[in-house]
N, C-alpha and C positions, 0 to 999 in steps of 0.2 A: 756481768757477774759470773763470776767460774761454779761452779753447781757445789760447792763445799762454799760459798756464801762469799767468797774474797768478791771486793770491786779494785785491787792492786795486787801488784806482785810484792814480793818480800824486799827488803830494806827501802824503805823510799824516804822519802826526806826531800830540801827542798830542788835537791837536781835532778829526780825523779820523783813526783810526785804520784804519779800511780806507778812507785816501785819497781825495781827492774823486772825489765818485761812484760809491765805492766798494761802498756799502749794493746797489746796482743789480745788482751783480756775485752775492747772494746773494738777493735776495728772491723767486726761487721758493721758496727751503726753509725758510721764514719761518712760512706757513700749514701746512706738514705735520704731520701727527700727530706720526709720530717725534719730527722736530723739538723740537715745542714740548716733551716727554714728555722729553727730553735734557736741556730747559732747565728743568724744572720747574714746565709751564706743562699747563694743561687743552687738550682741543681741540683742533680741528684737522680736516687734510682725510687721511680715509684711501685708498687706492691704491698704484697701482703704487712709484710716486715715493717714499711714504712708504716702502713694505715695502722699496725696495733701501738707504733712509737706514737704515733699522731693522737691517738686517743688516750693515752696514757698521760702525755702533756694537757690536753686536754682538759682531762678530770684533775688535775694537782692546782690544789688553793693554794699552798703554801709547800714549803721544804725548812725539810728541822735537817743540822745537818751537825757532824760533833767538831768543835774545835780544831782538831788536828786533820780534816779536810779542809775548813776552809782555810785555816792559815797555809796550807799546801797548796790548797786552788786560788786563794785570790788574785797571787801576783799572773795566775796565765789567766783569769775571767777576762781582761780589760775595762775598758769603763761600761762598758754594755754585759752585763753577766747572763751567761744566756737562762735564769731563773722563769724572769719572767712573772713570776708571782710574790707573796713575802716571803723571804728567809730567816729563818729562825738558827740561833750557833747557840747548842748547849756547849754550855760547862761547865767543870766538876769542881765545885769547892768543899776542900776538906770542910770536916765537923769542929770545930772547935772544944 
């Protein structure tokens, strides 16, 4: 997350889905152990960095996430999503 709150870069959609440039915004946590371990991947760097991603998964029961991530992220999750927990997708229906 960029410290003005973004988790993507501007115009994204489904050929960027975290936005152009957006990859940038996350590849320190790309190499961590944790990380890769969330995603089902070997390897990695262990440390500090790791151990606080590590307990952060940790503590999460579930993930509420809004519409227009997951329809951006489903098609790269595969069938394993690396959640892990329930996932919950708001969304916004007018008032009638």
């Amino acid at each position: 997350m960029s410290l003005d709150g973004f988790i993507a870069g501007p115009n994204d959609g489904a050929e960027y889905p975290l936005g152009e440039g957006g990859e940038q915004l996350h590849e320190w946590v790309y190499g961590l152990e944790s990380w890769r371990s969330q995603h089902n991947l070997s390897g990695g760097e262990a440390g500090t960095d790791s151990d606080i991603i590590d307990e952060a998964y940790r503590n999460v029961g579930a993930v509420v996430m809004g519409r227009r991530m997951f329809d951006l992220g489903a098609p790269h999750w595969g069938d394993n999503p690396p959640f892990h927990v329930p996932v919950f997708v708001l969304t916004h229906r007018p008032q009638a």
